[in-house]
DOTIMI-139057 format. One record per residue (C-alpha): residue number from 1; chain; x, y, z. Coordinates in pm, 1 decimal, padded with zeros to 6 digits, always signed. Example, Ala and Ser with C-alpha at 12.3 -4.5 7.8 and 13.67 -1.06 7.14 Angstrom:
2
rec seq=1 | mol=A | xx=+01230.0 | yy=-00450.0 | zz=+00780.0 .
rec seq=2 | mol=A | xx=+01367.0 | yy=-00106.0 | zz=+00714.0 .
% end
This chain:
239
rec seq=1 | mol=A | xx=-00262.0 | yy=+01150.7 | zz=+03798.1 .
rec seq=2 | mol=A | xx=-00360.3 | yy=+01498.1 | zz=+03762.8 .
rec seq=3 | mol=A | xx=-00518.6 | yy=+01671.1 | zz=+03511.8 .
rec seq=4 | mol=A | xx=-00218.3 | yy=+01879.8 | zz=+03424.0 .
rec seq=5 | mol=A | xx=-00009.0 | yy=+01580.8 | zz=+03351.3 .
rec seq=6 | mol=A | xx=-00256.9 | yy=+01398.9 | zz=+03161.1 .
rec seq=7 | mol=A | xx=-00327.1 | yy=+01712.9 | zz=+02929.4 .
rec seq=8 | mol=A | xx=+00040.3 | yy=+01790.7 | zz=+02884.2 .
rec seq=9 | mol=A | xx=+00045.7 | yy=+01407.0 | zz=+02769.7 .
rec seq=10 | mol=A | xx=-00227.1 | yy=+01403.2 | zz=+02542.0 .
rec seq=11 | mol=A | xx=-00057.0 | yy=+01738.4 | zz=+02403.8 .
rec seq=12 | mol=A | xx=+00244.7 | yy=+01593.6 | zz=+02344.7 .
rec seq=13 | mol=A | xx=+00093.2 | yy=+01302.3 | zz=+02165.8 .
rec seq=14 | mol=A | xx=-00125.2 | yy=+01462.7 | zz=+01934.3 .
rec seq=15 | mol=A | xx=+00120.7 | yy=+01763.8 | zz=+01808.1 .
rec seq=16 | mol=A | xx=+00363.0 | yy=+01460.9 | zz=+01762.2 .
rec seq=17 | mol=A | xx=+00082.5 | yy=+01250.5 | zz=+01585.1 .
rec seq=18 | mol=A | xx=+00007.4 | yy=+01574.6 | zz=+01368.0 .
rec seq=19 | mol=A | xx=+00396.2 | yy=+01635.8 | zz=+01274.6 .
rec seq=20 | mol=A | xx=+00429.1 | yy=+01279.5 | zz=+01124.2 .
rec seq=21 | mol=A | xx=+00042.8 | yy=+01366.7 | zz=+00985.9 .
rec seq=22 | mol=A | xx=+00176.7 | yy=+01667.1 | zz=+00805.8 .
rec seq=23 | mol=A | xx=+00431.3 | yy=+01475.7 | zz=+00660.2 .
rec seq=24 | mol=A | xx=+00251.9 | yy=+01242.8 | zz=+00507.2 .
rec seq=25 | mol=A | xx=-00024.1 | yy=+01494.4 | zz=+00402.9 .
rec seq=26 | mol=A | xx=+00245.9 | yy=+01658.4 | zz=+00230.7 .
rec seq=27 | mol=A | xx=+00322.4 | yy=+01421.3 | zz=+00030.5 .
rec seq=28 | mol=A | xx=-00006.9 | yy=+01325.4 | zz=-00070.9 .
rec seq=29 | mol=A | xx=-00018.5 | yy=+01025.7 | zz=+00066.4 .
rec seq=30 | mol=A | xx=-00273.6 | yy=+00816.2 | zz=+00221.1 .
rec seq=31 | mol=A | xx=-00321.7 | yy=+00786.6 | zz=+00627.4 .
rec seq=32 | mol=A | xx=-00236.1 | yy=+01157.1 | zz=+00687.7 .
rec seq=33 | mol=A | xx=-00294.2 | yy=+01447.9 | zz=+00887.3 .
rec seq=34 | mol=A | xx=-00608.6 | yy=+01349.2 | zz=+01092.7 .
rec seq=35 | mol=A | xx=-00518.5 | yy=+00975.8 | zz=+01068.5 .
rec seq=36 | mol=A | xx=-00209.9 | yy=+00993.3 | zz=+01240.9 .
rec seq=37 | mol=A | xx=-00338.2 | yy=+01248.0 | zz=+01509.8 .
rec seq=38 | mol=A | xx=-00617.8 | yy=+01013.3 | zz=+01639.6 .
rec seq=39 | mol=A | xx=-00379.7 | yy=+00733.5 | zz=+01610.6 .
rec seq=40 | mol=A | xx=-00111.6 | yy=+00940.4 | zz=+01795.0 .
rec seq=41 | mol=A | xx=-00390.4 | yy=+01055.8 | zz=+02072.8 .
rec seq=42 | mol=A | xx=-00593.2 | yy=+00724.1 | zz=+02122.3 .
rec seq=43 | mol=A | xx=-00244.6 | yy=+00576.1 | zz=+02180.5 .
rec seq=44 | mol=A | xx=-00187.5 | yy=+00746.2 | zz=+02438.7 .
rec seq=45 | mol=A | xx=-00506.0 | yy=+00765.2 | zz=+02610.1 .
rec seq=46 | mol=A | xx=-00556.8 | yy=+00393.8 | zz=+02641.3 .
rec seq=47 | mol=A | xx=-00229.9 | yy=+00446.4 | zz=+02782.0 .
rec seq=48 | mol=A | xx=-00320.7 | yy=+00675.8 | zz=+03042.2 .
rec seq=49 | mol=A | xx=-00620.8 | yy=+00510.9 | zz=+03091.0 .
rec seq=50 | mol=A | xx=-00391.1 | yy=+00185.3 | zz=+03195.7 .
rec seq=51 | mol=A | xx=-00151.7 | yy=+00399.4 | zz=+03439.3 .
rec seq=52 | mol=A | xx=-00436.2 | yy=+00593.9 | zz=+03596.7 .
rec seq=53 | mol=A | xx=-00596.9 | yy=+00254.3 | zz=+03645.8 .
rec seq=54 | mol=A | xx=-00315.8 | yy=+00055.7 | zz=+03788.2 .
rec seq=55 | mol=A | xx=-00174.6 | yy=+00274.1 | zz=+04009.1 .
rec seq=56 | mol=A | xx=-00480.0 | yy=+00380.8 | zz=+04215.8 .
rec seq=57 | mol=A | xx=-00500.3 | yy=+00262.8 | zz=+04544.8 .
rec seq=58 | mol=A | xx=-00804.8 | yy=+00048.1 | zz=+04484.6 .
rec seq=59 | mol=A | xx=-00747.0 | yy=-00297.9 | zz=+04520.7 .
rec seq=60 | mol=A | xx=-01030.2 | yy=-00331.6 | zz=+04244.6 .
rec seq=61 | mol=A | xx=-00833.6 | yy=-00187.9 | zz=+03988.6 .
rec seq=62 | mol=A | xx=-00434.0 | yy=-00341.1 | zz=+04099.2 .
rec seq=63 | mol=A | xx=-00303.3 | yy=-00444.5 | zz=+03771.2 .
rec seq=64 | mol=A | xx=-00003.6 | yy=-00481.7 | zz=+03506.4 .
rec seq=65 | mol=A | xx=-00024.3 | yy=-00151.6 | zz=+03307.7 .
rec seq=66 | mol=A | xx=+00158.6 | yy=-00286.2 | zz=+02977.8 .
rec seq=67 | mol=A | xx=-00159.2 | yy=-00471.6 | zz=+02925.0 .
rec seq=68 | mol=A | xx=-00383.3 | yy=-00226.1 | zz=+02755.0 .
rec seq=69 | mol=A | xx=-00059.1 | yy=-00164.6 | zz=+02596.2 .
rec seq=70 | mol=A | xx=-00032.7 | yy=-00428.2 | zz=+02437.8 .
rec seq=71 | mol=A | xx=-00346.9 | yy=-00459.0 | zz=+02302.9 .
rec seq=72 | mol=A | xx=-00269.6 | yy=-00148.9 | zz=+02117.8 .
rec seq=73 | mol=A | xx=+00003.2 | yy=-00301.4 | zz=+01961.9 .
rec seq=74 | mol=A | xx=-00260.2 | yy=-00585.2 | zz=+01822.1 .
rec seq=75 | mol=A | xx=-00549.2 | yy=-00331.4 | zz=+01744.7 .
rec seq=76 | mol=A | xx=-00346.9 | yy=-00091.1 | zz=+01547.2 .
rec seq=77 | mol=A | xx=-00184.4 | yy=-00425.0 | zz=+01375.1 .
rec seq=78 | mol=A | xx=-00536.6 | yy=-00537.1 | zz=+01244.3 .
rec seq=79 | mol=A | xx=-00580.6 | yy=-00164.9 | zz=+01172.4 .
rec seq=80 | mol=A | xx=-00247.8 | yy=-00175.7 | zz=+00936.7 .
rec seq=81 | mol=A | xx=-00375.4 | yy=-00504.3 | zz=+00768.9 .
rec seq=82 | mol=A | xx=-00693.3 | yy=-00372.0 | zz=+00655.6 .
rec seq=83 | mol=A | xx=-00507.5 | yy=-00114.7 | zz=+00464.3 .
rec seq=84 | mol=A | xx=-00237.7 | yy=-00302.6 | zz=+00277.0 .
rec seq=85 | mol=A | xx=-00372.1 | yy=-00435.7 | zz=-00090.5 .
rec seq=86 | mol=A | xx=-00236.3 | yy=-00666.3 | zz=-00368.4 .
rec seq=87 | mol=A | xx=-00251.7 | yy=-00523.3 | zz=-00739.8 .
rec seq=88 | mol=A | xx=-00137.4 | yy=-00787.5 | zz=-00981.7 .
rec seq=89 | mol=A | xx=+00248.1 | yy=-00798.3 | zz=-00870.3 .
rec seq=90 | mol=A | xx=+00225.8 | yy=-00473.0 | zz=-00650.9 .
rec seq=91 | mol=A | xx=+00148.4 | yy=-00435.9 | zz=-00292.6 .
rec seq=92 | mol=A | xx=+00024.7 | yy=-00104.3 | zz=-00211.2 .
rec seq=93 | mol=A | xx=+00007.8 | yy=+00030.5 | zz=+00180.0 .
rec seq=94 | mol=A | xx=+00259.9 | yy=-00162.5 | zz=+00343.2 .
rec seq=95 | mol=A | xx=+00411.9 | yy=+00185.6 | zz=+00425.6 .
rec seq=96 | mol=A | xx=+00120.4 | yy=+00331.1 | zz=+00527.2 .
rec seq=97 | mol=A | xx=-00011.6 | yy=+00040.1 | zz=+00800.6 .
rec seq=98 | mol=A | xx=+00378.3 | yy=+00059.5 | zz=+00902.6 .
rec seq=99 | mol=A | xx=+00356.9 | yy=+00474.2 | zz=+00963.3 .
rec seq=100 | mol=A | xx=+00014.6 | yy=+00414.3 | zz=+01167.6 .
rec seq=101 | mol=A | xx=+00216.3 | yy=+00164.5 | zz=+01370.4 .
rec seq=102 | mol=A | xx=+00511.4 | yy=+00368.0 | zz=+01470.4 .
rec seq=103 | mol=A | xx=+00217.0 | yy=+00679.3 | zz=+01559.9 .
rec seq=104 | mol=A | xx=+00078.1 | yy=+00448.3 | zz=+01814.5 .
rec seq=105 | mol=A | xx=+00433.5 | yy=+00379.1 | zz=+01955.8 .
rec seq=106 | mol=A | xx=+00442.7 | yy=+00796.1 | zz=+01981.7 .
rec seq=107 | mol=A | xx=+00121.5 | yy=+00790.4 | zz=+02172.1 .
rec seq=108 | mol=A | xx=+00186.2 | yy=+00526.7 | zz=+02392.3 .
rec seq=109 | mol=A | xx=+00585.0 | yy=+00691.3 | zz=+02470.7 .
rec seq=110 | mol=A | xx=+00372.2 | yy=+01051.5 | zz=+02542.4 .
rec seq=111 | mol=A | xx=+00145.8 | yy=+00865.7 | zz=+02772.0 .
rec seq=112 | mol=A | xx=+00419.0 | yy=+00764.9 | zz=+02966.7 .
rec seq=113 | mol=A | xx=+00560.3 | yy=+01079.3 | zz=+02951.7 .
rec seq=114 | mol=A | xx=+00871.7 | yy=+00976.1 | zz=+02787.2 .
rec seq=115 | mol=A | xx=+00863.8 | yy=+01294.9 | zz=+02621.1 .
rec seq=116 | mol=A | xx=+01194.1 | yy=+01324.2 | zz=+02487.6 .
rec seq=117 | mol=A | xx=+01186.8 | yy=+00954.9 | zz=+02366.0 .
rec seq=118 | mol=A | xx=+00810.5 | yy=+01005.1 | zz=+02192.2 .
rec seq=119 | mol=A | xx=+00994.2 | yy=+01310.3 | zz=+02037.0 .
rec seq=120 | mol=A | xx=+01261.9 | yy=+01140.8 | zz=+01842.0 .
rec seq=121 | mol=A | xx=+01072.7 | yy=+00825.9 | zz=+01782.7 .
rec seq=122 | mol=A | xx=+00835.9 | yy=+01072.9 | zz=+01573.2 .
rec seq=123 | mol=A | xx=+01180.9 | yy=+01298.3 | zz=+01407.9 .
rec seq=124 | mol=A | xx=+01262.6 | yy=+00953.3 | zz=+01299.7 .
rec seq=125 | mol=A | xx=+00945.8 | yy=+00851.6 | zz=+01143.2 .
rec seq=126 | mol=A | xx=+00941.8 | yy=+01143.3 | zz=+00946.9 .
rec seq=127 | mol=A | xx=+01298.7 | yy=+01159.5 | zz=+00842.1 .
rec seq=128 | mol=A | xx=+01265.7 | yy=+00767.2 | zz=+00705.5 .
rec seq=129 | mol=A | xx=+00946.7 | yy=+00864.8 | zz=+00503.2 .
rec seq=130 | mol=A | xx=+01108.8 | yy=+01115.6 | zz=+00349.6 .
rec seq=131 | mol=A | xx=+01454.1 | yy=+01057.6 | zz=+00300.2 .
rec seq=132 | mol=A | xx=+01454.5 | yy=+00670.1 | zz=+00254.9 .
rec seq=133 | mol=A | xx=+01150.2 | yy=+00725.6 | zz=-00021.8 .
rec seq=134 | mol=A | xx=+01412.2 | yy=+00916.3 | zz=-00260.3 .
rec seq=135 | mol=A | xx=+01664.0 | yy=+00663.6 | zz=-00166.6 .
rec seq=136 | mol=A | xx=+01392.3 | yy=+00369.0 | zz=-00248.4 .
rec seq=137 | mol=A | xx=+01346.7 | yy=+00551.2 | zz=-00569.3 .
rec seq=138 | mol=A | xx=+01717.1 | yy=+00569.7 | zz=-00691.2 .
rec seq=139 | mol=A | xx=+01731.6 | yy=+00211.0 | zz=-00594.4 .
rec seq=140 | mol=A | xx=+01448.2 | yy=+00089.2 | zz=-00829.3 .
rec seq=141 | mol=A | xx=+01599.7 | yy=+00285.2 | zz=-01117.4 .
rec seq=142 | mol=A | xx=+01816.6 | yy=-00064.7 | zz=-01143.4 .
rec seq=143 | mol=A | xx=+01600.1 | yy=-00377.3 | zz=-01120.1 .
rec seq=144 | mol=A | xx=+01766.0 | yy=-00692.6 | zz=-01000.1 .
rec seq=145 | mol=A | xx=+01802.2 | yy=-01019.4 | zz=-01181.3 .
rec seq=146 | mol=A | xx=+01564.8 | yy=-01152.5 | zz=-00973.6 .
rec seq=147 | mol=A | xx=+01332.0 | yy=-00885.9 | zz=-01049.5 .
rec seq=148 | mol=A | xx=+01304.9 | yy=-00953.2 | zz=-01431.0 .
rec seq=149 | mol=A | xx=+01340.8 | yy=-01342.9 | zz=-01367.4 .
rec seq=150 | mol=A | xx=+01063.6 | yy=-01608.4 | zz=-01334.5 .
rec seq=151 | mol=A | xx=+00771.5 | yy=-01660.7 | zz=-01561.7 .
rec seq=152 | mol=A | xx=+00518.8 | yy=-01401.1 | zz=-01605.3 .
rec seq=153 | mol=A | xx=+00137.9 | yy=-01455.5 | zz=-01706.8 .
rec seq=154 | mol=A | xx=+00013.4 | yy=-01144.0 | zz=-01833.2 .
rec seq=155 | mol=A | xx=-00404.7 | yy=-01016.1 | zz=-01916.4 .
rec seq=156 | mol=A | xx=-00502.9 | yy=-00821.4 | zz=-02142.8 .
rec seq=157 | mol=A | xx=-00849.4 | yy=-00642.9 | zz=-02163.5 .
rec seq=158 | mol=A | xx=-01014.3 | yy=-00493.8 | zz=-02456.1 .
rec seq=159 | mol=A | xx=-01330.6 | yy=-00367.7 | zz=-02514.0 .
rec seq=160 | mol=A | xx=-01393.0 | yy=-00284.8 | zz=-02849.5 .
rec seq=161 | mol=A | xx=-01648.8 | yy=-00232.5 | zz=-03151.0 .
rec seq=162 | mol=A | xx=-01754.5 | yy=-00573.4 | zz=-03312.0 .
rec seq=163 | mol=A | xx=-01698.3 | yy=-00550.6 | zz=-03624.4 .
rec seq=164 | mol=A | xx=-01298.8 | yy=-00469.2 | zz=-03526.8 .
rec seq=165 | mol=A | xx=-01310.1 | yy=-00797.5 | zz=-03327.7 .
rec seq=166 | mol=A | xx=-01055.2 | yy=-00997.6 | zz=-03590.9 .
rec seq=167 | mol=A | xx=-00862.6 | yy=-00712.8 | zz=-03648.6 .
rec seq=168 | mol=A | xx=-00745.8 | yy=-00668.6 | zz=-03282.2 .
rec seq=169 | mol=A | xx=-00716.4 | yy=-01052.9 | zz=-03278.2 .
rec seq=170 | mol=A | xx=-00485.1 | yy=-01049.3 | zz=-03600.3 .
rec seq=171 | mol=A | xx=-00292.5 | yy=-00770.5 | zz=-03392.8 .
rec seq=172 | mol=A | xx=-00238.6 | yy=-00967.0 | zz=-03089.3 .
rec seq=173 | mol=A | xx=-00137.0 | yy=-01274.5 | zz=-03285.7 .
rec seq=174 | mol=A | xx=+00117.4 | yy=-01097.4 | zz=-03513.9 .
rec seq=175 | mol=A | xx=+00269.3 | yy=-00932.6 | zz=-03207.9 .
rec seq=176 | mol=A | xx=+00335.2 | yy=-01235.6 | zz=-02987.8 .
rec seq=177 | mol=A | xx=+00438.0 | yy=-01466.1 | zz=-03305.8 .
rec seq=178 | mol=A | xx=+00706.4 | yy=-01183.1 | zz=-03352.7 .
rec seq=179 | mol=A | xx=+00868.4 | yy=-01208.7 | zz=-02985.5 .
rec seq=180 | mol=A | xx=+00990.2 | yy=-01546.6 | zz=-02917.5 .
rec seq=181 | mol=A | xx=+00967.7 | yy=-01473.4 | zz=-02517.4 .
rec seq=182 | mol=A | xx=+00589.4 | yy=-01449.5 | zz=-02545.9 .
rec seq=183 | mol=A | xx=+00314.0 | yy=-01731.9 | zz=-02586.2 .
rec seq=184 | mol=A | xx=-00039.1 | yy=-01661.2 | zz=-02608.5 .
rec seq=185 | mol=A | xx=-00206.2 | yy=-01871.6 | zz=-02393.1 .
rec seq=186 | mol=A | xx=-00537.0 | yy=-01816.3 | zz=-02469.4 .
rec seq=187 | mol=A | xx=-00747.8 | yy=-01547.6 | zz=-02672.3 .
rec seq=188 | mol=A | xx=-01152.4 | yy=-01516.5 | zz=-02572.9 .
rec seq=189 | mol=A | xx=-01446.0 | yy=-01275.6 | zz=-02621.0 .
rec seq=190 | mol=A | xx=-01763.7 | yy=-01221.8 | zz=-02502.8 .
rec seq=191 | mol=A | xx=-02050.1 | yy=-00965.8 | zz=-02561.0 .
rec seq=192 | mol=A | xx=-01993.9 | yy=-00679.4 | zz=-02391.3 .
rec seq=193 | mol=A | xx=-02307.4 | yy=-00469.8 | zz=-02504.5 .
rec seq=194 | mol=A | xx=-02497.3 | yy=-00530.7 | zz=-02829.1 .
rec seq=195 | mol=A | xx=-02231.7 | yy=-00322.5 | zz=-03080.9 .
rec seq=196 | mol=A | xx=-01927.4 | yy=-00397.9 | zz=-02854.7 .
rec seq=197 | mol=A | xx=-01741.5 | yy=-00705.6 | zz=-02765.1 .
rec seq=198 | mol=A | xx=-01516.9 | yy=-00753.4 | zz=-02463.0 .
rec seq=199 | mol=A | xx=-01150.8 | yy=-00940.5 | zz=-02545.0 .
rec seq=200 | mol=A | xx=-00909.6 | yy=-01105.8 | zz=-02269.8 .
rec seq=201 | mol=A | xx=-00560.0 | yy=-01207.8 | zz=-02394.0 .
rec seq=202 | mol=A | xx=-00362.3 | yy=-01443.3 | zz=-02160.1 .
rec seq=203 | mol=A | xx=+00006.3 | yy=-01384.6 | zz=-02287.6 .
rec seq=204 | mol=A | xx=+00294.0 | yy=-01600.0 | zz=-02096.2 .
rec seq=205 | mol=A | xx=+00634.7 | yy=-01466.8 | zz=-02091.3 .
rec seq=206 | mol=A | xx=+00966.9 | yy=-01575.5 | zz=-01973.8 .
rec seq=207 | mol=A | xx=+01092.8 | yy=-01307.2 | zz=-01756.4 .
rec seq=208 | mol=A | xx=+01017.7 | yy=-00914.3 | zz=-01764.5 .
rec seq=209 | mol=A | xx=+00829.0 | yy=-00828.4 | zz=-02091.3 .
rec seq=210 | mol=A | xx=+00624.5 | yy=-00556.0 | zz=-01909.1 .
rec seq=211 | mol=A | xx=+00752.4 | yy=-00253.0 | zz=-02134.4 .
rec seq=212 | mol=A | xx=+00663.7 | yy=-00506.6 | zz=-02456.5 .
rec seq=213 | mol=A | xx=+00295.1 | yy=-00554.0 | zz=-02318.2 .
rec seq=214 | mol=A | xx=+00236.9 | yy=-00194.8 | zz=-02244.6 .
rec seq=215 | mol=A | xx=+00370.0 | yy=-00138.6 | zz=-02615.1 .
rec seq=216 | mol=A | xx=+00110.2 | yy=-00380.0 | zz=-02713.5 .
rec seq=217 | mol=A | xx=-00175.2 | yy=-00217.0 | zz=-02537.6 .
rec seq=218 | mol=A | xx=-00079.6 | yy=+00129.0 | zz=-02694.7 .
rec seq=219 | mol=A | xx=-00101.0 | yy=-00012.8 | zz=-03045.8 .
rec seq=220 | mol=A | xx=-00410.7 | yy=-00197.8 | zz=-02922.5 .
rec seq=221 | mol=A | xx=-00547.3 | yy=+00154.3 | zz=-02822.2 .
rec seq=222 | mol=A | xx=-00451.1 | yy=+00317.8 | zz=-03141.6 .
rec seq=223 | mol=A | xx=-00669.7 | yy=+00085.2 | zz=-03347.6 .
rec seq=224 | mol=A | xx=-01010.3 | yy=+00217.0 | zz=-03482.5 .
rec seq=225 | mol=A | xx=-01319.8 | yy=+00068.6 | zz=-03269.4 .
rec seq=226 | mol=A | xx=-01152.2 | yy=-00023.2 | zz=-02935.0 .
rec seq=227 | mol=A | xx=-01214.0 | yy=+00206.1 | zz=-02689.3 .
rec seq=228 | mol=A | xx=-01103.3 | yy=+00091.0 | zz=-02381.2 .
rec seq=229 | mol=A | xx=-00753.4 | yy=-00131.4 | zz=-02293.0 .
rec seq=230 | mol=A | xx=-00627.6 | yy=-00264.8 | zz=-01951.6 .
rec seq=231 | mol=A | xx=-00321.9 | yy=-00511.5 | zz=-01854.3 .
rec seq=232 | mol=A | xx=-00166.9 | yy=-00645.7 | zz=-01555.3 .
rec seq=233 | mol=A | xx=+00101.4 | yy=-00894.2 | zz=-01486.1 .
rec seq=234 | mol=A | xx=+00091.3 | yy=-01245.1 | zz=-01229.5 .
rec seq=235 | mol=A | xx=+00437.2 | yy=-01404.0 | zz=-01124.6 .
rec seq=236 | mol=A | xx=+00382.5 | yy=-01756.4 | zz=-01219.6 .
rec seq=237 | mol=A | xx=+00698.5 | yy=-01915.8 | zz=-01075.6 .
rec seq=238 | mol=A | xx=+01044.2 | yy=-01777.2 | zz=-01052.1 .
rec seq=239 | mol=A | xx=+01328.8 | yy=-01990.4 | zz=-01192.6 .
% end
C-alpha cells in the first residue's frame, strides 16, 4: 500500500466522519463533531492497518483481514453501551451509540476504499437523523394504548421548611383522595438540614397520570416553605 492510497483513505474517512459530526453538532446533540471524526478515522485505520498487514508478502504476517474488522464492530459496540442511560421510564442515547456505530462502518468502507459506498452509507446516516427525528416527533404527538396502559409507581421529592411539613402532607392527601386512579402508597420524611425536612411520596396509578403528577408538583411548588420538588415515573407491570 502506498502512502498516497492510504492518505486518500484516511481523507475520505475523516471528512465523511466530520459530515455526519456536523450534523449532529448541529443539532446539539451529544457524540458530535470530533466524536464522529475519530470514530470515522480510527475505523479506518485499524482497517488499513489489517490490509497492509495481510497482504504483505511476509509469511509472518499471512492472515484473514476482516479480523481486525471485526473487532471494531465489538469495540465500538461496548463504546455505544457505555453511552446509553435509563431515566425512570426513558432511555436516553440509544441514538447516539447507534450514530457512532454506523461512523465506524464509514471508516472501515473508506479503508477499503469503497469510496462511493462509505459515501452514501454516511448521506444516509445523516438524512435518517434528521429527517426520521421530525417524523419520530409527529409520531409521539399520539401515544398508543399501550403507551398509557399498565400500572405506574410514581416518586415524589420535596424538600421543604419544617414547619410546612403537614401542610404539604394535607396537600398530597387531598389530591390523591380526589382522583380515584391514584393510591398513595406511602408518605415519609426525614431531616434534611436542621430547619428543612426532606418528603418522598410513592403514588400508584393505573395507567398514564403523568400530566396529573406534574400538576401536583406545581401546586406542591407553589406552597410557602418548599423550595425544591422532583418526580419521576416506574412501569410496574403492563396489563
Amino acid at each position: 500500500m502506498t502512502v498516497w492510497n492510504f492518505l486518500t483513505r484516511m481523507l475520505t474517512a475523516v471528512l465523511l466522519g466530520a459530515l455526519i459530526g456536523m450534523v449532529r453538532q448541529w443539532s446539539q446533540k451529544s457524540a458530535g463533531l470530533r466524536t464522529n471524526t475519530l470514530l470515522a478515522a480510527g475505523s479506518a485505520t485499524y482497517t488499513l492497518i489489517s490490509k497492509a498487514i495481510t497482504s504483505s508478502n511476509d509469511r509472518l504476517y499471512m492472515g484473514d483481514a476482516t479480523r481486525i474488522i471485526g473487532q471494531i464492530v465489538t469495540g465500538i459496540g461496548f463504546f455505544g453501551g457505555g453511552l446509553i442511560l435509563r431515566d425512570g421510564l426513558n432511555v436516553q442515547g440509544l441514538n447516539t451509540a447507534a450514530t457512532i456505530w454506523c461512523s465506524a462502518a464509514v471508516g472501515a468502507l473508506a479503508g477499503t476504499s469503497m469510496y462511493f459506498y462509505a459515501a452514501i452509507t454516511a448521506l444516509t446516516i445523516t438524512l435518517t437523523d434528521n429527517v426520521f427525528r421530525s417524523i419520530g416527533r409527529w409520531i409521539n404527538r399520539y401515544p398508543t394504548q399501550k403507551q398509557n396502559s399498565g400500572v405506574f409507581l410514581y416518586t415524589i421529592f420535596i424538600k421543604c421548611k419544617e414547619h410546612v411539613e403537614n401542610i404539604v402532607r394535607v396537600r398530597i392527601v387531598n389530591f390523591v383522595k380526589k382522583d380515584h386512579h391514584l393510591k398513595l402508597r406511602s408518605l415519609s420524611s426525614a431531616d434534611a438540614s436542621p430547619s428543612m425536612a426532606a418528603m418522598e411520596a410513592l403514588i400508584v396509578a393505573n395507567g398514564n397520570h403523568h400530566t396529573n403528577i406534574e400538576q401536583l408538583a406545581g401546586q406542591l411548588t407553589l406552597e410557602y416553605g418548599v423550595t425544591e420538588v422532583e418526580w419521576k415515573a416506574d412501569s410496574l407491570h403492563e396489563v
